[in-house]
C-alpha positions in Angstrom: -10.3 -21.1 11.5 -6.9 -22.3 12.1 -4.4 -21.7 9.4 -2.2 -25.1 8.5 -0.4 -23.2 5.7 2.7 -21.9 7.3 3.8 -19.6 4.0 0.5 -18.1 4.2 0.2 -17.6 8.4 3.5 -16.0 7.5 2.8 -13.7 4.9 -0.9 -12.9 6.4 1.9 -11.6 9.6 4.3 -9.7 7.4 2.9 -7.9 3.9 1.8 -4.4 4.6 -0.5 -4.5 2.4 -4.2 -6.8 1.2 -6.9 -6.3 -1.3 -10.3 -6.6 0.5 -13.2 -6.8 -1.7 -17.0 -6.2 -0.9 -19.7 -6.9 -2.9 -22.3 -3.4 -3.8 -25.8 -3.5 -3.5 -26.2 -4.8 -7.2 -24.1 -7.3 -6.7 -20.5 -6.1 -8.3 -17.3 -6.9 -6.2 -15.5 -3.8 -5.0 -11.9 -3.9 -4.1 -9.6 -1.3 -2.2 -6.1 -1.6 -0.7 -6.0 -2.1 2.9 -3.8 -2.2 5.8 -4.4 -5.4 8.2 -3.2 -7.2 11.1 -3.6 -10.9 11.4 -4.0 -12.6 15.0 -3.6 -16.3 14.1 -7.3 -16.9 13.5 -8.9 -13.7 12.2 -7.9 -10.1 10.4 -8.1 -6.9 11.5 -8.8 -3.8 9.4 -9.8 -0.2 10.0 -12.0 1.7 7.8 -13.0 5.5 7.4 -16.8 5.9 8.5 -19.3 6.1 5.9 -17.8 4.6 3.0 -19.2 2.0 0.2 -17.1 -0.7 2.3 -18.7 -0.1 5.3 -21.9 -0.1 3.7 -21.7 -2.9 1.7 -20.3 -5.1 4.9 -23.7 -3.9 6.5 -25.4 -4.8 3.5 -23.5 -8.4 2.9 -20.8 -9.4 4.8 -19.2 -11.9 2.7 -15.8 -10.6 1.6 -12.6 -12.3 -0.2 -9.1 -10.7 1.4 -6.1 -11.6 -0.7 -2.3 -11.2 -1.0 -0.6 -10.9 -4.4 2.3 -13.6 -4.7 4.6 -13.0 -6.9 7.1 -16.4 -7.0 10.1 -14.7 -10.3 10.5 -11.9 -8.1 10.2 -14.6 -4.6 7.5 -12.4 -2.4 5.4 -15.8 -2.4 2.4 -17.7 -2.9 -0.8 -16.0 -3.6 -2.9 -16.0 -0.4 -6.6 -15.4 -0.5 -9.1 -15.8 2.7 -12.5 -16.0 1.7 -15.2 -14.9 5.2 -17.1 -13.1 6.9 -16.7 -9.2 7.8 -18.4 -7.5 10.8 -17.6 -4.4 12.7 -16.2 -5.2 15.9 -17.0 -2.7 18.6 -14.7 -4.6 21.0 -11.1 -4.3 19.1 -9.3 -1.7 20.5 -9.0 1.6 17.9 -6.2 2.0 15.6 -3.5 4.2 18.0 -4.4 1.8 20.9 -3.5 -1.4 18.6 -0.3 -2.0 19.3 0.4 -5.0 16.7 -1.3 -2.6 14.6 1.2 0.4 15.7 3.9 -1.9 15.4 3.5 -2.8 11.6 2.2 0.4 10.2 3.7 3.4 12.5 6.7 4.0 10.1 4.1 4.4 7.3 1.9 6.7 9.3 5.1 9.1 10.0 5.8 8.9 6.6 2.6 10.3 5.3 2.5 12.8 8.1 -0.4 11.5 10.0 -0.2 10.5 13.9 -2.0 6.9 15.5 -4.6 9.2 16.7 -4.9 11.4 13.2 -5.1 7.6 11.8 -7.9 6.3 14.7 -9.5 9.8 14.2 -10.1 9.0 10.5 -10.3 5.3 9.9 -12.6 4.4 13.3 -14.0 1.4 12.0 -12.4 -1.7 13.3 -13.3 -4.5 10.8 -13.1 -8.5 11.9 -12.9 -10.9 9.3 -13.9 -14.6 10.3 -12.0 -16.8 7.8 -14.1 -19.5 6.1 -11.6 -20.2 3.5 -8.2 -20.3 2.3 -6.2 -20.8 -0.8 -2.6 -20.0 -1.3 -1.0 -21.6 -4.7 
């Protein structure tokens, strides 16, 4: 899906950080920070092996993605992308990413960790298809 909404293409492009949420296999939403790159059409994020996220994606792979907005303190509109997640054995891993390396490489030599500590421990590339999005 294209995105029309130039604030939110831009924002998707810039904010560090997005709240993905998954829904549990009893049906409650589960939410966790995430780091992300957006191509245009689609986000990319990498998750550690193993986890509730990656086994409630395999379970149902409906997800919301959203941006907090904040307009008093002028960081923007809300943003949320409602889709569909799947693992995506074709996207390149984390420390090959270079859009990926580009945004968050500061952050990974901050907390001490290399691309390839990061690729090591979050292997999971996650696509998300957007369906949906609001920004207000």
């Amino acid at each position: 899906m294209e995105i029309t909404d130039r604030e939110a293409a831009a924002r998707l492009t810039i904010e560090p950080i997005a709240w993905l949420t998954t829904v549990d296999a009893v049906g409650r939403p589960r939410t966790s920070p995430v780091w992300f790159v957006w191509d245009g059409e689609t986000v990319l994020v990498y998750s550690m092996a193993g986890t509730a996220r990656t086994r409630n994606l395999a379970a149902d792979p409906h997800v919301s993605f959203h941006l907090e907005g904040n307009h008093w303190a002028g960081t923007g509109d809300v943003v949320i992308v409602e889709g569909t997640a799947r693992v995506d054995e074709a996207a390149p891993s984390a420390d090959r990413n270079e859009p990926y390396l580009e945004k968050y490489r500061l952050q990974m030599e901050v907390n001490g960790w290399t691309p390839e500590w990061f690729a090591e421990h979050y292997p999971v590339p996650v696509r998300i298809e957007v369906e949906r999005l609001r920004s207000w």
